[in-house]
VEXLOLUM-125003 format. One record per residue: residue number from 1; residue in one letter; z, y, x of N, C-alpha, C, O in turn. Coordinates in steps of 0.02 Angstrom, whole numbers, plus 32768, in hexadecimal, padded with zeros to 4 digits. Each point is the difference from the previous one (the first is absolute). Example, Ala and Ser with C-alpha at 12.3 -4.5 7.8 and 13.67 -1.06 7.14 Angstrom:
2
+-----+----+------+------+------+------+------+------+------+------+------+------+------+------+
!   i ! aa !  n_Z !  n_Y !  n_X ! ca_Z ! ca_Y ! ca_X !  c_Z !  c_Y !  c_X !  o_Z !  o_Y !  o_X !
+-----+----+------+------+------+------+------+------+------+------+------+------+------+------+
!   1 !  A ! 8186 ! 7EE4 ! 8294 ! 8000 ! 803B ! 7FD3 ! 8000 ! 803C ! 802D ! 8021 ! 7FFF ! 8034 !
!   2 !  S ! 7FBB ! 8036 ! 7FBA ! 8003 ! 803B ! 802A ! 8025 ! 8037 ! 7FD9 ! 8008 ! 8037 ! 8019 !
+-----+----+------+------+------+------+------+------+------+------+------+------+------+------+
//
This chain:
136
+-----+----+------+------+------+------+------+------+------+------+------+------+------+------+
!   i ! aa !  n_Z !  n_Y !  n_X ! ca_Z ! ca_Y ! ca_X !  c_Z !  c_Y !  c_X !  o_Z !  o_Y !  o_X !
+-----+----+------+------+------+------+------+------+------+------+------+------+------+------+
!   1 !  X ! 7E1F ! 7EAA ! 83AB ! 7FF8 ! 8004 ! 7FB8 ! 8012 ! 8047 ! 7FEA ! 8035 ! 8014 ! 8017 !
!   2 !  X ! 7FAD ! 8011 ! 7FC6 ! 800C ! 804D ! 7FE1 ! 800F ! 7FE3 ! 7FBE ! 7FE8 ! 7FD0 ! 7FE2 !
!   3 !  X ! 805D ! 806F ! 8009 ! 8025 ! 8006 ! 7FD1 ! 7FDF ! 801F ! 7FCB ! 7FCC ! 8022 ! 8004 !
!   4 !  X ! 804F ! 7FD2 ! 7FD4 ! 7FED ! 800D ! 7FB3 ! 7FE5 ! 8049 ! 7FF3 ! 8029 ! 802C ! 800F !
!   5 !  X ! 7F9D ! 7FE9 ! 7FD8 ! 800F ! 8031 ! 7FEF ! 7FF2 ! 803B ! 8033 ! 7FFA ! 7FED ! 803B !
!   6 !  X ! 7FFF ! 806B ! 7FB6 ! 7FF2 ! 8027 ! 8011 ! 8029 ! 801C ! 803A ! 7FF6 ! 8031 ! 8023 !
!   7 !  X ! 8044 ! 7F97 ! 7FDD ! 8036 ! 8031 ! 8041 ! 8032 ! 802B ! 7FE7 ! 8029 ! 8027 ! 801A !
!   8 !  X ! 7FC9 ! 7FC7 ! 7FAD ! 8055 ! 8034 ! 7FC8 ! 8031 ! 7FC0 ! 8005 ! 7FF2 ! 7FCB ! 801D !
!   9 !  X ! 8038 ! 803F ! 7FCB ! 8037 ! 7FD3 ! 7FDB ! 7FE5 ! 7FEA ! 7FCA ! 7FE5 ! 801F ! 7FD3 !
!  10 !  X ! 8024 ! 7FAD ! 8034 ! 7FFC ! 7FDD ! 7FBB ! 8039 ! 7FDE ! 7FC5 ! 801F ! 7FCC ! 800C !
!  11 !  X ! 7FEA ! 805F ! 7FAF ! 8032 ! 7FE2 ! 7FEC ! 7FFE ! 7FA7 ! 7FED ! 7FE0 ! 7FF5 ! 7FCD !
!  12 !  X ! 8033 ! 7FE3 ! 804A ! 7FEA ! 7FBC ! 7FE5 ! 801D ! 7FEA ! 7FB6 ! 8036 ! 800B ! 7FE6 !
!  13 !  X ! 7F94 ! 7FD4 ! 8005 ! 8016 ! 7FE8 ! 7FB5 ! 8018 ! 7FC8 ! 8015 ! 8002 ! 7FE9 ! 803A !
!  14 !  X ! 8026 ! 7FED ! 7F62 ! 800A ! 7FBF ! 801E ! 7FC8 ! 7FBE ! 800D ! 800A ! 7FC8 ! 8019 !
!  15 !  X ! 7FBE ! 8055 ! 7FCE ! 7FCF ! 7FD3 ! 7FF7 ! 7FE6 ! 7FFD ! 8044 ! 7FDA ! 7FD1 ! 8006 !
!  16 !  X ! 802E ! 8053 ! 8031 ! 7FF1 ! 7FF1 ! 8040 ! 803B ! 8001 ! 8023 ! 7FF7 ! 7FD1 ! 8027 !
!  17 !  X ! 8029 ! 803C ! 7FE1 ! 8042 ! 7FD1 ! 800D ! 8004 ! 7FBA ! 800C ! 800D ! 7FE5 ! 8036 !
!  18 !  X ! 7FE7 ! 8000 ! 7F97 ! 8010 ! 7FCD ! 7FE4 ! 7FCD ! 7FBE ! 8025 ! 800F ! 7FC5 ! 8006 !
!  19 !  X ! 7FB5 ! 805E ! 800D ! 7FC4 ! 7FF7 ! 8025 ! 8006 ! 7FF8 ! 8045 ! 7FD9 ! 7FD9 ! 801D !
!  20 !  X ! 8054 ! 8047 ! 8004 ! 8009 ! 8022 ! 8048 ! 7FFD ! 7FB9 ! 8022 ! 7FF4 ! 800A ! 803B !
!  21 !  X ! 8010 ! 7FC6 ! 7FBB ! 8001 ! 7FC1 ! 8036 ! 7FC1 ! 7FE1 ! 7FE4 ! 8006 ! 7FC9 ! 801B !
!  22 !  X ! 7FCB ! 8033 ! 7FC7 ! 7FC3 ! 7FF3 ! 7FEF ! 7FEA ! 7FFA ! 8032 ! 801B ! 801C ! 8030 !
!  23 !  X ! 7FA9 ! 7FBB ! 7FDA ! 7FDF ! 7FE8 ! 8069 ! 7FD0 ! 804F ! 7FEA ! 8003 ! 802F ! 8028 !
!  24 !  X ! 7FE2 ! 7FD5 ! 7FAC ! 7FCB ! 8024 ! 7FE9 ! 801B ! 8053 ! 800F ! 7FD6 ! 802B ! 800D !
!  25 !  X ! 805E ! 7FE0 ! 7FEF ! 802F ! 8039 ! 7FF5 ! 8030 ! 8019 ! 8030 ! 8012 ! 803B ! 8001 !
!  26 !  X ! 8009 ! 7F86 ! 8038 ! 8042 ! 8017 ! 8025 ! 7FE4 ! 801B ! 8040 ! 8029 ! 8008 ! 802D !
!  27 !  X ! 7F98 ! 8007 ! 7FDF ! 7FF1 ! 8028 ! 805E ! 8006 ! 802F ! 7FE6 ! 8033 ! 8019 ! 8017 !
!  28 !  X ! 7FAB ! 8018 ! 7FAE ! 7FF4 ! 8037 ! 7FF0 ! 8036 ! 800A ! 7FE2 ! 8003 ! 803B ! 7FF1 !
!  29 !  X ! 8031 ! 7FA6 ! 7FFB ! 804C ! 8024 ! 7FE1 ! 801A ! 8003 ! 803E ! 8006 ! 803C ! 800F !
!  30 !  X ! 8014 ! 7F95 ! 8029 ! 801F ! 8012 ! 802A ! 7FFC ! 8044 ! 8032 ! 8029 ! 802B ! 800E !
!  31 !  X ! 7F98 ! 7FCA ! 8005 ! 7FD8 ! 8037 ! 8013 ! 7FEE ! 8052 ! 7FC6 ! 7FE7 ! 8035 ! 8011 !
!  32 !  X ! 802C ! 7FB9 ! 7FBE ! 8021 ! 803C ! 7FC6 ! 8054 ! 8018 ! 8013 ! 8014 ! 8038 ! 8010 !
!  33 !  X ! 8015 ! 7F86 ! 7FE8 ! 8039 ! 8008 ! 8020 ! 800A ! 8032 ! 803A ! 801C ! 8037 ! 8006 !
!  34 !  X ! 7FBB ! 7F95 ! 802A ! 802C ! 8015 ! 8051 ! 7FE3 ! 805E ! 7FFD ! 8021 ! 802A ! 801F !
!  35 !  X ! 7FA7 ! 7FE8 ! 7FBE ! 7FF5 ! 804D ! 800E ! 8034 ! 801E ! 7FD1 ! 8004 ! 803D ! 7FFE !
!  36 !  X ! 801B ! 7FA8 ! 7FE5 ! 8039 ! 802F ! 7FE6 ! 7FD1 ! 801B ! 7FB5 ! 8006 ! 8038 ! 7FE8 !
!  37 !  X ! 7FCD ! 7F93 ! 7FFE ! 7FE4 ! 8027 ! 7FB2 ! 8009 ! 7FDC ! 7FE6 ! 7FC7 ! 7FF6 ! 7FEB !
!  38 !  X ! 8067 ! 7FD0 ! 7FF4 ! 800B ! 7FFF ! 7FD0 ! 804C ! 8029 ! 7FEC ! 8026 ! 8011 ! 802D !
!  39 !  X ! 7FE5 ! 7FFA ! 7F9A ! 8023 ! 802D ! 7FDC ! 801D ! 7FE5 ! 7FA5 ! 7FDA ! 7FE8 ! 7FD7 !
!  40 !  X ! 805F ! 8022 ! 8021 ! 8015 ! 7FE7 ! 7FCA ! 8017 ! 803C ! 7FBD ! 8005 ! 803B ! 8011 !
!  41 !  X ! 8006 ! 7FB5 ! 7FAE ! 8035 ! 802B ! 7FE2 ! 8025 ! 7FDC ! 7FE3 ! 8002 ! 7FC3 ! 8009 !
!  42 !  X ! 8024 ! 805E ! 7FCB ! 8041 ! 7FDE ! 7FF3 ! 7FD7 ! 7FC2 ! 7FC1 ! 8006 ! 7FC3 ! 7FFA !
!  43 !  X ! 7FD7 ! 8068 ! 7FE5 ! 7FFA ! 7FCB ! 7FE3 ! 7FCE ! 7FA7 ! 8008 ! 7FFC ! 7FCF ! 7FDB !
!  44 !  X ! 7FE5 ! 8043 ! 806B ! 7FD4 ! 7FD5 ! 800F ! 8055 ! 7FC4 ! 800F ! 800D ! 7FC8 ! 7FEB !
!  45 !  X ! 801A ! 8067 ! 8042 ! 802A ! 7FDD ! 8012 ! 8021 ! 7FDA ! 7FE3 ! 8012 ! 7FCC ! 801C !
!  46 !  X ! 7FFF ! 8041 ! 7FA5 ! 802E ! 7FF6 ! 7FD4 ! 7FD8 ! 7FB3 ! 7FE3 ! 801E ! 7FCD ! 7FED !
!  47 !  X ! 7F9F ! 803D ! 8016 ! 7FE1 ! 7FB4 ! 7FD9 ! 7FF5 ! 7FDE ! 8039 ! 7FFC ! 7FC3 ! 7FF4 !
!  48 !  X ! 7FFC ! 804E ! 8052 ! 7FF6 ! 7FD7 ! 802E ! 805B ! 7FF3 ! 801D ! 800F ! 7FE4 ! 8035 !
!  49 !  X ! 8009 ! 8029 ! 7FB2 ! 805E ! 7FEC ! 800A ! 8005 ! 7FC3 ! 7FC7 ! 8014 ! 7FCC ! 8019 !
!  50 !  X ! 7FE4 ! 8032 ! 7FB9 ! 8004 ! 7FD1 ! 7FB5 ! 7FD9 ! 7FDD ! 8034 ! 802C ! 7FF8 ! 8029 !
!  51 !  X ! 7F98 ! 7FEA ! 7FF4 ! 7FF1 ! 7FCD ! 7FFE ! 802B ! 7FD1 ! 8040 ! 7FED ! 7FCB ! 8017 !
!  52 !  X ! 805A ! 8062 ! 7FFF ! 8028 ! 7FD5 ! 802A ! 8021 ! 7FBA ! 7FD8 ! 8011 ! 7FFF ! 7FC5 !
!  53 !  X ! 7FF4 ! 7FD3 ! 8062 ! 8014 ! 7FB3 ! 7FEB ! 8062 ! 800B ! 800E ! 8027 ! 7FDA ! 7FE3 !
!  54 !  X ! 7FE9 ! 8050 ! 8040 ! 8042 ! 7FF8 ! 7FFF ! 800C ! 8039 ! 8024 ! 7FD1 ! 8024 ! 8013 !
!  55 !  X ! 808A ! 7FF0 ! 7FFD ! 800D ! 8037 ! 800B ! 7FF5 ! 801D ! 8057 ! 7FFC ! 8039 ! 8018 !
!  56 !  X ! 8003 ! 7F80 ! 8007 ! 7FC7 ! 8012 ! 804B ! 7FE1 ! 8015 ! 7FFA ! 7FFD ! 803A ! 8015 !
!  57 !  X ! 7FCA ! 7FA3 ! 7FC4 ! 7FC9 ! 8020 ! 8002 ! 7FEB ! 804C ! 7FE0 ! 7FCC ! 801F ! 800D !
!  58 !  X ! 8062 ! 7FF3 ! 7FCE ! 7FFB ! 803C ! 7FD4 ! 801D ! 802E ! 8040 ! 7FDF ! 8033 ! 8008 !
!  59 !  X ! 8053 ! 7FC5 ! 8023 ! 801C ! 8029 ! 8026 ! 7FB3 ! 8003 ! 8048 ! 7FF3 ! 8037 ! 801A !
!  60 !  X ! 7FF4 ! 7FA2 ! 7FF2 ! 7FD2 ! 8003 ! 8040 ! 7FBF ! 8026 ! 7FD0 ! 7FDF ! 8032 ! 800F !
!  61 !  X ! 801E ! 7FAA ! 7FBE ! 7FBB ! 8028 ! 7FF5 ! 8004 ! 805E ! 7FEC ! 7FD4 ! 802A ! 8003 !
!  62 !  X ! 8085 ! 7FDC ! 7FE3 ! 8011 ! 8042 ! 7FF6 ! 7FEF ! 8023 ! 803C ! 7FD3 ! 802A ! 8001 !
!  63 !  X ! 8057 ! 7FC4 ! 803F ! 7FF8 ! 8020 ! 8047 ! 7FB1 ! 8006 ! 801D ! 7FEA ! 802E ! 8024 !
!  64 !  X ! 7FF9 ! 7FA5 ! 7FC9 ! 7FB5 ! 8000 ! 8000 ! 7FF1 ! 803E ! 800D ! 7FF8 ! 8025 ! 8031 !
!  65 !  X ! 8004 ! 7FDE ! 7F7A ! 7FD0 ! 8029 ! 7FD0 ! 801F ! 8054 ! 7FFB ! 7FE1 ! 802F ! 7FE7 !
!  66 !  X ! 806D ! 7FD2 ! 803D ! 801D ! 803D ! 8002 ! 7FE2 ! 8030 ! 803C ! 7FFA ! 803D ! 8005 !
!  67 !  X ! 7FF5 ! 7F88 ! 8028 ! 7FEB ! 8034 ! 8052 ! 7FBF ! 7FFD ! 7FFD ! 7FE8 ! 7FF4 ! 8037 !
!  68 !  X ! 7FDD ! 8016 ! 7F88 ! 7FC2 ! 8015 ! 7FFA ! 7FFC ! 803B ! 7FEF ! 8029 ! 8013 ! 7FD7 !
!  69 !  X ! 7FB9 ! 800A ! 8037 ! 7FDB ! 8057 ! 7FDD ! 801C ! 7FF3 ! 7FA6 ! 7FFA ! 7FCC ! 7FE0 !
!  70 !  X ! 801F ! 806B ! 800B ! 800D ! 7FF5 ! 7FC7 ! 7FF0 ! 803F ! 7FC8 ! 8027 ! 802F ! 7FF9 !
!  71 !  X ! 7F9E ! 7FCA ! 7FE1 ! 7FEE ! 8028 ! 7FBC ! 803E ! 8002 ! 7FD3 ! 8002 ! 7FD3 ! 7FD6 !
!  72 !  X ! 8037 ! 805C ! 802A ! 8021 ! 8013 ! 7FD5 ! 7FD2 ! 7FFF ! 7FAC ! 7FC6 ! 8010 ! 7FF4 !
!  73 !  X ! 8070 ! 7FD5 ! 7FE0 ! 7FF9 ! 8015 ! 7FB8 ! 801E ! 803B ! 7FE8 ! 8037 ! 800A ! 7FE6 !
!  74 !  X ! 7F9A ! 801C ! 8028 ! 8039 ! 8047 ! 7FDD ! 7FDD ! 801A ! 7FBE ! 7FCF ! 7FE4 ! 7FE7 !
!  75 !  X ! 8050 ! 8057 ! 7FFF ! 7FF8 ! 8002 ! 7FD1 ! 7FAE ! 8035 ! 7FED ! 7FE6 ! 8001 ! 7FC9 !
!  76 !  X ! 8008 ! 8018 ! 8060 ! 7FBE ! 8013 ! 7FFF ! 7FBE ! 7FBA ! 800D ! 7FC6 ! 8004 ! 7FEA !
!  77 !  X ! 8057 ! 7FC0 ! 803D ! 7FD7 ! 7FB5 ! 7FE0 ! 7FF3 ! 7FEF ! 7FD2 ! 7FC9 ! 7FED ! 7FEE !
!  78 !  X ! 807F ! 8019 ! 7FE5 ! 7FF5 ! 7FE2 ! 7FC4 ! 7FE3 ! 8040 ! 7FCD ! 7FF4 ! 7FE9 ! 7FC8 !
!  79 !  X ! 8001 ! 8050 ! 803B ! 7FE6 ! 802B ! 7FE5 ! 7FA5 ! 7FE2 ! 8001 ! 7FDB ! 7FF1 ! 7FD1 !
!  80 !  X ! 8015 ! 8011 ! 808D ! 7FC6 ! 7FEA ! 7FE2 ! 7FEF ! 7FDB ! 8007 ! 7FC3 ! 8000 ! 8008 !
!  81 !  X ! 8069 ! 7FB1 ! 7FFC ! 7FEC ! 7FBF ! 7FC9 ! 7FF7 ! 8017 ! 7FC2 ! 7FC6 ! 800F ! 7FF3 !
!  82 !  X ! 8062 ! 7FF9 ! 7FE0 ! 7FD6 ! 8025 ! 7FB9 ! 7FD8 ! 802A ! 8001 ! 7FDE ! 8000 ! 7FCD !
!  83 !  X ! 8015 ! 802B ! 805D ! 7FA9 ! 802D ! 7FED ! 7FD3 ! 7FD0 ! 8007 ! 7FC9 ! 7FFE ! 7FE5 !
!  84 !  X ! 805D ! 7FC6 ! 8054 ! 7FBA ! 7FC1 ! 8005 ! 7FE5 ! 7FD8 ! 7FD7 ! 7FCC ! 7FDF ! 7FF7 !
!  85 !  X ! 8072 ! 802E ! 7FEC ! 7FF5 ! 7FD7 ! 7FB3 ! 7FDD ! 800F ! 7FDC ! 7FD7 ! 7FDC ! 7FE3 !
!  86 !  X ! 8035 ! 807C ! 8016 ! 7FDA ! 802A ! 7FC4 ! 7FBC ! 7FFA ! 801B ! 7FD9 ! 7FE0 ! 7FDD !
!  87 !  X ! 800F ! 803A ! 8061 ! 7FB7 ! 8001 ! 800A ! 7FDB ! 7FB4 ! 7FFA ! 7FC3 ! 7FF9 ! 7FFD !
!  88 !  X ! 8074 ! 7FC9 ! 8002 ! 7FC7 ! 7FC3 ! 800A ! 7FE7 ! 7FEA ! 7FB3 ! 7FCC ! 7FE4 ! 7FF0 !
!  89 !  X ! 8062 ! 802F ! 7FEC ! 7FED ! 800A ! 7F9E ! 7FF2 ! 7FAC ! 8000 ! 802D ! 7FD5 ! 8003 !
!  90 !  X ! 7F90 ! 801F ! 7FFA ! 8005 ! 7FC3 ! 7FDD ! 800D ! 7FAF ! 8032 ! 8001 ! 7FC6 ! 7FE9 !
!  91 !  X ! 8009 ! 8053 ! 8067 ! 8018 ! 7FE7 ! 8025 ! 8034 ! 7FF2 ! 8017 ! 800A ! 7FDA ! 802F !
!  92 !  X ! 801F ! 8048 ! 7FAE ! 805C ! 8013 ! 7FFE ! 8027 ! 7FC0 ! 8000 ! 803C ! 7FFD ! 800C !
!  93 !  X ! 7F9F ! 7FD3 ! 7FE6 ! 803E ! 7FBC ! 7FFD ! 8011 ! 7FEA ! 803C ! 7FF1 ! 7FC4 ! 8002 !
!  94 !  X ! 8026 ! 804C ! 802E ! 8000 ! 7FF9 ! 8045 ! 805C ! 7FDB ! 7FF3 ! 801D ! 8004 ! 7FCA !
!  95 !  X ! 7FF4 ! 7FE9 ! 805A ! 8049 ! 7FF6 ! 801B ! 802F ! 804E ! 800F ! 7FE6 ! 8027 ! 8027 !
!  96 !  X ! 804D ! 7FE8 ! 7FC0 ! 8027 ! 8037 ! 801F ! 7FED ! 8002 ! 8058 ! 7FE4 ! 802B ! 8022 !
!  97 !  X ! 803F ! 7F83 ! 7FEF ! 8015 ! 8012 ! 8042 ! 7FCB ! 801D ! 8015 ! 8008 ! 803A ! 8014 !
!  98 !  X ! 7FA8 ! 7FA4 ! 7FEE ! 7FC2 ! 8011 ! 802C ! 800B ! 804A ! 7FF9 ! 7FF9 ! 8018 ! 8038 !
!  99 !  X ! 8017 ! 801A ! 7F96 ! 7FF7 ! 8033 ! 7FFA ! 8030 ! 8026 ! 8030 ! 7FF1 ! 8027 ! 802D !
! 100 !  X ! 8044 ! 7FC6 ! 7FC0 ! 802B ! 8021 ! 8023 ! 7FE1 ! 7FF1 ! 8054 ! 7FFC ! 802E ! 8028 !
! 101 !  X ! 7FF0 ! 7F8E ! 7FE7 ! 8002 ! 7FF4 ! 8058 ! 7FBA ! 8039 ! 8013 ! 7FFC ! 8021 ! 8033 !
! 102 !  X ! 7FD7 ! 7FDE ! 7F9A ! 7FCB ! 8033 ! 8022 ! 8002 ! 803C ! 8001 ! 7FE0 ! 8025 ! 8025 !
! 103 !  X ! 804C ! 7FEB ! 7FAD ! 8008 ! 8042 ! 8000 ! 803F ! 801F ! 8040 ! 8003 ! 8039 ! 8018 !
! 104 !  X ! 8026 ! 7F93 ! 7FF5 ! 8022 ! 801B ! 8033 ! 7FD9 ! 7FF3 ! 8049 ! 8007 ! 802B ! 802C !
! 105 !  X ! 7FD4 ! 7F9F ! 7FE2 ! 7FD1 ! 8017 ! 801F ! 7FD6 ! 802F ! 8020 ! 7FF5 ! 800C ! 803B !
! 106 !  X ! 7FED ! 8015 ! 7F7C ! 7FD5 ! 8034 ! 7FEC ! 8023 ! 804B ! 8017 ! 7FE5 ! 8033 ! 8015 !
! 107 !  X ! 806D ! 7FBB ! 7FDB ! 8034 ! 8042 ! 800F ! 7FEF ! 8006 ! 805E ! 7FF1 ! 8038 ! 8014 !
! 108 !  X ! 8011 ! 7F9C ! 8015 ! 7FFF ! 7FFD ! 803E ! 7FC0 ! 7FFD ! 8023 ! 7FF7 ! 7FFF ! 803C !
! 109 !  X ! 7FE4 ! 7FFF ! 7F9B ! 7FBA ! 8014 ! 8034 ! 8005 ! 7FA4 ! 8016 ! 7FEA ! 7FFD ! 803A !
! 110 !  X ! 8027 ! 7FCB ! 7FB3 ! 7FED ! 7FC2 ! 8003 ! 7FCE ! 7FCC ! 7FE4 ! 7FF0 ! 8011 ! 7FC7 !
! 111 !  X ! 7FFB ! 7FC7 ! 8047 ! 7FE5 ! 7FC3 ! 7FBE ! 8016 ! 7FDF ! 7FF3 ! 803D ! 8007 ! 8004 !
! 112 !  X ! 7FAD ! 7FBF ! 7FE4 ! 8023 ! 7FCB ! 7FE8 ! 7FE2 ! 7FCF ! 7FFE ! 7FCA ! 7FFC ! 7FE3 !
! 113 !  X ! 805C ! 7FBF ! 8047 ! 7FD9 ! 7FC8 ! 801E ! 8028 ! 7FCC ! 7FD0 ! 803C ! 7FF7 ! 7FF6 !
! 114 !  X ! 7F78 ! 7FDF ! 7FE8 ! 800D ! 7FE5 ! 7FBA ! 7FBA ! 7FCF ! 7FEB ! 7FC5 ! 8005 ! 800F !
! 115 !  X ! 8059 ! 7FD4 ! 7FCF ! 7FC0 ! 7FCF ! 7FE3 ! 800C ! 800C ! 7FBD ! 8028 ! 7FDF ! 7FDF !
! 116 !  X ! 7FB6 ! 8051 ! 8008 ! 802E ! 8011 ! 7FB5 ! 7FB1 ! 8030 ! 7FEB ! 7FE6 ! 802C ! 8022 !
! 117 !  X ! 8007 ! 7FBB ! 7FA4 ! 7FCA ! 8042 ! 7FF9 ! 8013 ! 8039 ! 7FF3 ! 7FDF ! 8031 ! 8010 !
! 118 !  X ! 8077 ! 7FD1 ! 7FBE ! 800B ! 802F ! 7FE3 ! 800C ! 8037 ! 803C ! 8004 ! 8036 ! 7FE4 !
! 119 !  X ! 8003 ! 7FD1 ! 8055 ! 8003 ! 8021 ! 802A ! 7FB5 ! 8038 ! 8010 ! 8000 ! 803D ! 8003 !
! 120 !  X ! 7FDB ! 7FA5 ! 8002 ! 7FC8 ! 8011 ! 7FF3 ! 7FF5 ! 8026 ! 7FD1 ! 7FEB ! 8038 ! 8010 !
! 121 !  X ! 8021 ! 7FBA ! 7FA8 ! 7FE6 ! 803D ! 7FBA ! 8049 ! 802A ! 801B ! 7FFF ! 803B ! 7FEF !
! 122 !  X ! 8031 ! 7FB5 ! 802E ! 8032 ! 804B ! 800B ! 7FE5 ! 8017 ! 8047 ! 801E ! 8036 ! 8007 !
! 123 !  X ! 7FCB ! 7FC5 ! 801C ! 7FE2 ! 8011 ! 8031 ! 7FC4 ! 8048 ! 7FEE ! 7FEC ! 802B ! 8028 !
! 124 !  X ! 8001 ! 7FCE ! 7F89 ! 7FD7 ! 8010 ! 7FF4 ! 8018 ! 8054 ! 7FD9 ! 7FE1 ! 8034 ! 7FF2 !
! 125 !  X ! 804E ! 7FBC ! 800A ! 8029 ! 8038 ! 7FD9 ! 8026 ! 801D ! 802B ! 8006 ! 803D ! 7FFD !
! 126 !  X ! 8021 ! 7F99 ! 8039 ! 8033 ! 8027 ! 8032 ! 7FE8 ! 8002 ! 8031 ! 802D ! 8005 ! 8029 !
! 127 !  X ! 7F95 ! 7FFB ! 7FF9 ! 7FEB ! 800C ! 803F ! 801D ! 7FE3 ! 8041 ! 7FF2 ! 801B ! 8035 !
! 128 !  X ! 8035 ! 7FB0 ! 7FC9 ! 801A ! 7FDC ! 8035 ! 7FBB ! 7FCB ! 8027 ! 7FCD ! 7FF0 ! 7FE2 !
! 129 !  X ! 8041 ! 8001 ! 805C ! 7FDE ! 7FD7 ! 8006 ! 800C ! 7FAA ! 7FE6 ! 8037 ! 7FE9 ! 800D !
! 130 !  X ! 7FA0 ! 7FF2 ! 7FD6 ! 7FFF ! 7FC1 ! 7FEA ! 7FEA ! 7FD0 ! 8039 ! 7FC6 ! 7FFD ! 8015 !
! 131 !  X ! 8067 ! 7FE2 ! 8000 ! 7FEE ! 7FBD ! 803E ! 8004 ! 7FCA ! 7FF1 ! 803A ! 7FEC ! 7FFD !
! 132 !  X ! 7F8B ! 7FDE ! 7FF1 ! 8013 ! 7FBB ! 7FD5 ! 8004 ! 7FCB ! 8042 ! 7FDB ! 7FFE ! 8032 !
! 133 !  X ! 8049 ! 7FE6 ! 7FC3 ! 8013 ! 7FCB ! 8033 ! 7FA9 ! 7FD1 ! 8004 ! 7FE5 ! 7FF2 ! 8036 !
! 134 !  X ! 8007 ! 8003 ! 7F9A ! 7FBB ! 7FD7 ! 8012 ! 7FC4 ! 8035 ! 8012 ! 7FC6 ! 7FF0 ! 7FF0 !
! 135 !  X ! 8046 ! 804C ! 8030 ! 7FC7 ! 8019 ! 8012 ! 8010 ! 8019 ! 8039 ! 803B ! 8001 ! 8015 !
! 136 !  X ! 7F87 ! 801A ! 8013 ! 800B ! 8010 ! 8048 ! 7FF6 ! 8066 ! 7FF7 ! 8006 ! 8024 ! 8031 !
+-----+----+------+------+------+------+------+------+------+------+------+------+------+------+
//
């Protein structure tokens, strides 16, 4: 089974995440996995940590998600999450986080592996690559 995507890292959203054991979804995540491309940031992390059921689980899925490739949020991200903003004008209602996750992405020469359209219209402004879990 071949992994997701162009062979970069991929930052993962939570909307494919969340997916990852899907029959439809888990050869090509694992096989994303085992090459070492998927990739997290803090803030993907931070919403895929909230959906722990208790403090096990918050501690295993932390250790997880700590020993993946990791897109720092720094402060030139969030600079251009807001230019992303400014250039998408009447498309701008996006979520913070998506912004922030593509654009730190976008900082690393990564994409971003996601069932989310809004990834896509920022794809379009930040030049990252866009990888939707339902396409090949």
């Amino acid at each position: 089974m071949k992994p997701y995507g162009p062979g970069i890292p991929l930052v993962v959203d939570t909307s494919a995440w969340v997916r990852q054991r899907d029959a439809k979804i888990v050869g090509r995540w694992k096989a994303t996995l085992t090459a070492g491309l998927v990739a997290v940031c803090p803030v993907a992390t931070l919403e895929i940590l909230a959906s722990a059921r208790d403090e096990e689980s918050f501690l295993i899925l932390d250790r997880a998600l700590s020993a993946l490739p990791q897109a720092p949020v720094t402060a030139s991200v969030c600079l251009a999450a807001v230019s992303a903003s400014r250039d998408l004008r009447g498309d701008r209602r996006l979520p913070a986080a998506d912004y922030l996750i593509a654009a730190a992405a976008a900082e690393r020469g990564f994409g971003v592996l996601h069932l989310d359209s809004h990834y896509d219209t920022l794809a379009s402004v930040l030049g990252f690559v866009s990888v939707r879990l339902d396409r090949d």
